[in-house]
C-alpha positions as CSV (number, residue, x, y, z in Angstrom):
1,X,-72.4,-10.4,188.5
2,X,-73.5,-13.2,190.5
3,X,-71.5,-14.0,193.4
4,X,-72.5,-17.7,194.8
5,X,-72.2,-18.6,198.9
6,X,-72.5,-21.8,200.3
7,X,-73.7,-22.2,204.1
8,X,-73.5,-25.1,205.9
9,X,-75.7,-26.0,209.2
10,X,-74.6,-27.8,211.9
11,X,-76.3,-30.4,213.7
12,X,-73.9,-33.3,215.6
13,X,-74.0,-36.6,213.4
14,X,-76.8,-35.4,211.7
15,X,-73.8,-33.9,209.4
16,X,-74.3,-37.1,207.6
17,X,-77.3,-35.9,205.6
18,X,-74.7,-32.6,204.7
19,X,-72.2,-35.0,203.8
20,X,-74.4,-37.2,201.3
21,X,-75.3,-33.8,199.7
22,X,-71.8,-32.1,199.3
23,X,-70.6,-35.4,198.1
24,X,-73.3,-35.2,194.8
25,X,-72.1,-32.3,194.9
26,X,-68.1,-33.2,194.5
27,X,-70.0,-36.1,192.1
28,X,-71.0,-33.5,189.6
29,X,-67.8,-31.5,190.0
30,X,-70.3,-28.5,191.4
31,X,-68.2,-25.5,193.1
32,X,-69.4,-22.5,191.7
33,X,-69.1,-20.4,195.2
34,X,-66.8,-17.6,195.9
35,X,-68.0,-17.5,199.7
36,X,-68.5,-20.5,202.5
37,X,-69.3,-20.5,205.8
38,X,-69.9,-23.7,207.8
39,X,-71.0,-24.3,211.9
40,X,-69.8,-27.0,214.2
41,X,-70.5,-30.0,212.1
42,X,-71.6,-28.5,209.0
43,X,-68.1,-26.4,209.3
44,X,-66.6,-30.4,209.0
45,X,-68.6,-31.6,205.9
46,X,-67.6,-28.2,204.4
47,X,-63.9,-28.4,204.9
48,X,-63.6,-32.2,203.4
49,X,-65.5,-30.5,200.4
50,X,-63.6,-27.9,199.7
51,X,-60.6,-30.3,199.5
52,X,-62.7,-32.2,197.0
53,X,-62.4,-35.3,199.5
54,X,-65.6,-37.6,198.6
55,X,-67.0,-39.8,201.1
56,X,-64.4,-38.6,203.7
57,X,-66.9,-36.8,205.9
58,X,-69.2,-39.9,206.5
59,X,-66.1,-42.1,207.2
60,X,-65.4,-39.7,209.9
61,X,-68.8,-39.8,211.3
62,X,-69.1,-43.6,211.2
63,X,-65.3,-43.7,213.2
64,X,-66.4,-41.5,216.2
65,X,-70.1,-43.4,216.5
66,X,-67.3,-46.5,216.5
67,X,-64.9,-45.1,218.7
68,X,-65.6,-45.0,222.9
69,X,-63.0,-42.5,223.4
70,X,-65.8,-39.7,221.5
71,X,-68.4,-40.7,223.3
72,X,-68.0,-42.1,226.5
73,X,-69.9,-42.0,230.1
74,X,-66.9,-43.3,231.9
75,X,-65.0,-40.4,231.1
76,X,-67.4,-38.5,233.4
77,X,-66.2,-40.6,236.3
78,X,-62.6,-39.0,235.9
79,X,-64.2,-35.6,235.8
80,X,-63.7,-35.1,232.0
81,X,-66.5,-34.6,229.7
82,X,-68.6,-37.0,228.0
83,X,-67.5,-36.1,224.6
84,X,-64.1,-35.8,223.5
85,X,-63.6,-33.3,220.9
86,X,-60.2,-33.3,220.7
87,X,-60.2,-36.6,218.6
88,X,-60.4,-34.3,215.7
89,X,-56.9,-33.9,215.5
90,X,-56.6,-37.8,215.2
91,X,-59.2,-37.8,212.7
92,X,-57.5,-35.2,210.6
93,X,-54.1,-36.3,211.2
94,X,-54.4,-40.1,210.5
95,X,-57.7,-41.6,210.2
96,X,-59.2,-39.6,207.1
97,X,-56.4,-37.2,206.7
98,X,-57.4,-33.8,205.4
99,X,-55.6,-32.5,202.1
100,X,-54.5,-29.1,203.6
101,X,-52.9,-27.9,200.5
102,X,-56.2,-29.3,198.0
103,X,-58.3,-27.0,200.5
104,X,-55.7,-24.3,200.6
105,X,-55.7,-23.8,196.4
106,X,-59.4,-23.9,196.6
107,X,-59.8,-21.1,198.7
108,X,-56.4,-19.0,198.1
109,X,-59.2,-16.5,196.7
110,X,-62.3,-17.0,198.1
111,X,-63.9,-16.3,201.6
112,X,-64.2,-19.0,204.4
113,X,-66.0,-19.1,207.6
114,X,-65.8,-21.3,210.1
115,X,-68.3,-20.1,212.8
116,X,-67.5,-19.9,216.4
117,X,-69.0,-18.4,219.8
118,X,-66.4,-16.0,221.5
119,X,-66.9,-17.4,225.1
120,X,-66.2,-13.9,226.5
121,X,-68.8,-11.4,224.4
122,X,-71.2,-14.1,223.0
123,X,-70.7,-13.1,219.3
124,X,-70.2,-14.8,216.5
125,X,-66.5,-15.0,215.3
126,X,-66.1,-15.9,211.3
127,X,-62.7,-17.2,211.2
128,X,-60.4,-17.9,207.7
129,X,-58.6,-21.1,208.4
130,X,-54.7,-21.8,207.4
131,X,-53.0,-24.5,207.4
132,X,-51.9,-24.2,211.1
133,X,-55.2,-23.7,212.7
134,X,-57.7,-25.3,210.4
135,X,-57.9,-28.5,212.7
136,X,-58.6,-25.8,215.4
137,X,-60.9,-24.0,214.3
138,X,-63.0,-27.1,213.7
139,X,-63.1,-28.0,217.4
140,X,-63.8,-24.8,218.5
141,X,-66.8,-24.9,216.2
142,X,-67.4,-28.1,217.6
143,X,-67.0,-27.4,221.6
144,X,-70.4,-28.4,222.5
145,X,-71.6,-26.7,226.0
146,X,-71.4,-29.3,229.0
147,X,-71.5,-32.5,226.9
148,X,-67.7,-31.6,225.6
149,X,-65.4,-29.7,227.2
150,X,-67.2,-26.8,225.8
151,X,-64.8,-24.4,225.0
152,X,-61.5,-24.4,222.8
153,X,-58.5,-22.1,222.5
154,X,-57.7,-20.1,219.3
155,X,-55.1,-17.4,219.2
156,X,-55.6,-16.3,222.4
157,X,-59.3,-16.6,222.6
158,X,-61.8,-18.6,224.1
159,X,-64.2,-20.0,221.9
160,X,-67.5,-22.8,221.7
161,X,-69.7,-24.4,219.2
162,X,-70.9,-21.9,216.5
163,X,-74.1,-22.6,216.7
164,X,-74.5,-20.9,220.0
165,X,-74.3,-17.4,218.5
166,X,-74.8,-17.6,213.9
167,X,-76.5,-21.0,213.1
168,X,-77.0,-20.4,210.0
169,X,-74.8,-17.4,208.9
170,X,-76.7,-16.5,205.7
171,X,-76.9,-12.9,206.6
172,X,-73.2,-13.3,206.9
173,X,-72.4,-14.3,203.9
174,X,-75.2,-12.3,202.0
175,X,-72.8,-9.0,204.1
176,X,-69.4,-10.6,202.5
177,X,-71.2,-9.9,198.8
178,X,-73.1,-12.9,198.0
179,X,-76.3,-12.6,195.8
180,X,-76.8,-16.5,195.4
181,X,-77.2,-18.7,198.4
182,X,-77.2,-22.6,198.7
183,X,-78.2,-23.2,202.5
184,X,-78.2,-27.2,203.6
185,X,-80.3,-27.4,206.4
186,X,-80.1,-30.1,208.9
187,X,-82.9,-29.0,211.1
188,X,-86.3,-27.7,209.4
189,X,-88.0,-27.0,212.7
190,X,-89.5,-23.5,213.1
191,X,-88.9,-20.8,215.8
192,X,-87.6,-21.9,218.8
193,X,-88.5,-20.9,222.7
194,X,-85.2,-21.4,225.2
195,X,-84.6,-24.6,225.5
196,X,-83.7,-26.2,229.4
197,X,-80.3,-26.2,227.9
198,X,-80.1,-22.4,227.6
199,X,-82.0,-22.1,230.7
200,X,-79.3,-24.1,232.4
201,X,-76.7,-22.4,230.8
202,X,-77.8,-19.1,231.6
203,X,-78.3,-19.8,235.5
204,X,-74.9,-21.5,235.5
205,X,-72.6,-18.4,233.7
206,X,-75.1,-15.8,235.6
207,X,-72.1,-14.4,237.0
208,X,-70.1,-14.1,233.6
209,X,-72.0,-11.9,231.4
210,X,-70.9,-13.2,228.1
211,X,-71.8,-16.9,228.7
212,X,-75.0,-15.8,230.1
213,X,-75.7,-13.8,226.8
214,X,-74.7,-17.3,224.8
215,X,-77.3,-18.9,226.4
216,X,-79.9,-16.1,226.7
217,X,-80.4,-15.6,223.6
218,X,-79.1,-19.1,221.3
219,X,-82.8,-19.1,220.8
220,X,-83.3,-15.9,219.4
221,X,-80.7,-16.0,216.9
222,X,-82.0,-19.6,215.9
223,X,-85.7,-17.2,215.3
224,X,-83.5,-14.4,213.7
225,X,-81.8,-16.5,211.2
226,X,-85.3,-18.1,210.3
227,X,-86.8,-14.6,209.7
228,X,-84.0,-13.4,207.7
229,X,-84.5,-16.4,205.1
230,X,-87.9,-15.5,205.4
231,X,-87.5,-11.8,204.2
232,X,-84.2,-11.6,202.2
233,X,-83.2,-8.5,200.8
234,X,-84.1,-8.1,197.2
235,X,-81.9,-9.3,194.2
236,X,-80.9,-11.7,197.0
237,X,-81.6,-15.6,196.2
238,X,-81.4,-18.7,198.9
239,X,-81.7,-22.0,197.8
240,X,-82.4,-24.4,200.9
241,X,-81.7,-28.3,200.6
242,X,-83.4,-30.2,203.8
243,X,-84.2,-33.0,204.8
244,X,-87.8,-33.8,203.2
245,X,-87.5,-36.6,206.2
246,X,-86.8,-37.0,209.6
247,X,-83.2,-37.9,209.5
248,X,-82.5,-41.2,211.9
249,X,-80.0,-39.9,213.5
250,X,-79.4,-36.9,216.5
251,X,-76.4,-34.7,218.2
252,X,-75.2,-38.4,218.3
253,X,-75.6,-42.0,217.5
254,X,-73.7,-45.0,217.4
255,X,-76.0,-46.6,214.5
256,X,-74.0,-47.1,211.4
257,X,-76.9,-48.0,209.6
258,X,-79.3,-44.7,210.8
259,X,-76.0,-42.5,209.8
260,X,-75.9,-44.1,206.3
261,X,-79.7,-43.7,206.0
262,X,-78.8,-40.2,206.4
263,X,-75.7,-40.1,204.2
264,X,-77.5,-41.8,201.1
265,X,-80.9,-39.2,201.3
266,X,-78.7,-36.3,201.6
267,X,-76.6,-37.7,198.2
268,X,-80.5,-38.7,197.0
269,X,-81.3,-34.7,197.5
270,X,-78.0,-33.2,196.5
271,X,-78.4,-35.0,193.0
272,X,-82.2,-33.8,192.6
273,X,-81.1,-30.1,193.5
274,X,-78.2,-30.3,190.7
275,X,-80.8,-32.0,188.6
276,X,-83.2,-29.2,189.0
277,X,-80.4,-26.4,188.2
């Protein structure tokens, strides 16, 4: 028996190529999986999915390249950081409110992951979202190292982006029973070396050994992930949808039209894969 996963990159407003695919997805009425795991922004497009919410995730991503209080320098100058995270709750709340109890049906039996860095041990934390803490768990996914405010608190616990420790969990989800894997990628770059990031990072936390961990070693479980989807176990099969272009926009923009560029070739490529099913 066949058990079907779906795992979600992140990747900042890049999410909008995600978006365009999981919409063609929610187009076709495609939601075969029994298992979904999603990080920092790819742990957003997933969540509007599963509550069958077309076109939601975009018109999220085109409010906060719209709205200065995401994004904003000034907010440096009053010692805050430059991204404001905590907008989610807005976002979720009123601007493109998120159908809790759609989402909540969907996965009553089914495994969810969003992914999330424990701040204090530097490991990857998988957490099942309810209806209390789902808003939460998104923006600790999303707590982007010294750009946001880098870390958020869930029950008690310290966390930051995902990314940081499983960035693409399909080892994960391959561990929870899956056989069938559809990945959407964000970034198709290969191995990674530390970035000056990292290097930061790990100079900064040297004298708290989890945070220097985070940072010591984001680029080897970048490499890790890509060597695992090079060598999957047997009767194991991924399916990847990437970009087959360099997506306009970054971690961030404030072009609506590079997002949409980005929306419209991930629905272009989300409709080919369904096509070629």
């Amino acid at each position: 028996m066949s058990i079907h996963a779906l795992v979600v990159q992140g990747g900042g407003f890049r999410t909008a190529f995600s978006a365009g695919v999981l919409d063609a997805f929610l187009e076709a009425k495609h939601n075969p999986f029994q298992i979904y795991a999603g990080v920092s922004g790819g742990a957003i497009s997933m969540s509007y999915y599963i509550a069958s919410q077309k076109q939601y995730c975009i018109r999220a991503i085109e409010f906060l390249s719209a709205n200065r209080d995401y994004m904003n320098p000034v907010r440096i100058l009053k010692s805050q950081s430059l991204i404001n995270v905590d907008i989610f709750h807005d976002i979720a709340d009123l601007h493109m409110p998120f159908d809790y109890d759609t989402a909540l049906q969907c996965i009553h039996d089914r495994k969810v992951a969003i992914v999330m860095t424990d701040r204090k041990s530097g490991m990857p934390h998988y957490h099942h979202p309810d209806k209390n803490d789902w808003k939460d768990a998104i923006i600790a996914s999303c707590a982007f190292p010294f750009a946001s405010k880098g870390k958020h608190e869930l029950n008690d616990t310290e966390y930051m982006d995902g990314a940081w420790s499983d960035p693409i969990p399909v080892e994960w989800v391959v561990q929870q029973g899956a056989t069938d894997v559809t990945l959407i990628r964000t970034d198709t770059a290969g191995e990674q070396q530390q970035s000056w990031l990292d290097k930061f990072g790990e100079l900064y936390y040297r004298n708290s050994p989890g945070l220097k961990k985070v940072f010591a070693t984001n680029h080897e479980n970048h490499n890790r992930a890509l060597r695992y989807l090079a060598n999957v176990p047997d009767g194991i099969n991924v399916q990847q949808i990437a970009p087959q272009m360099n997506l306009k926009a970054g971690v961030y923009t404030d072009s609506k039209e590079d997002i949409r560029t980005d929306y419209q070739h991930g629905l272009e490529m989300g409709r080919k894969f369904l096509a070629g099913m």
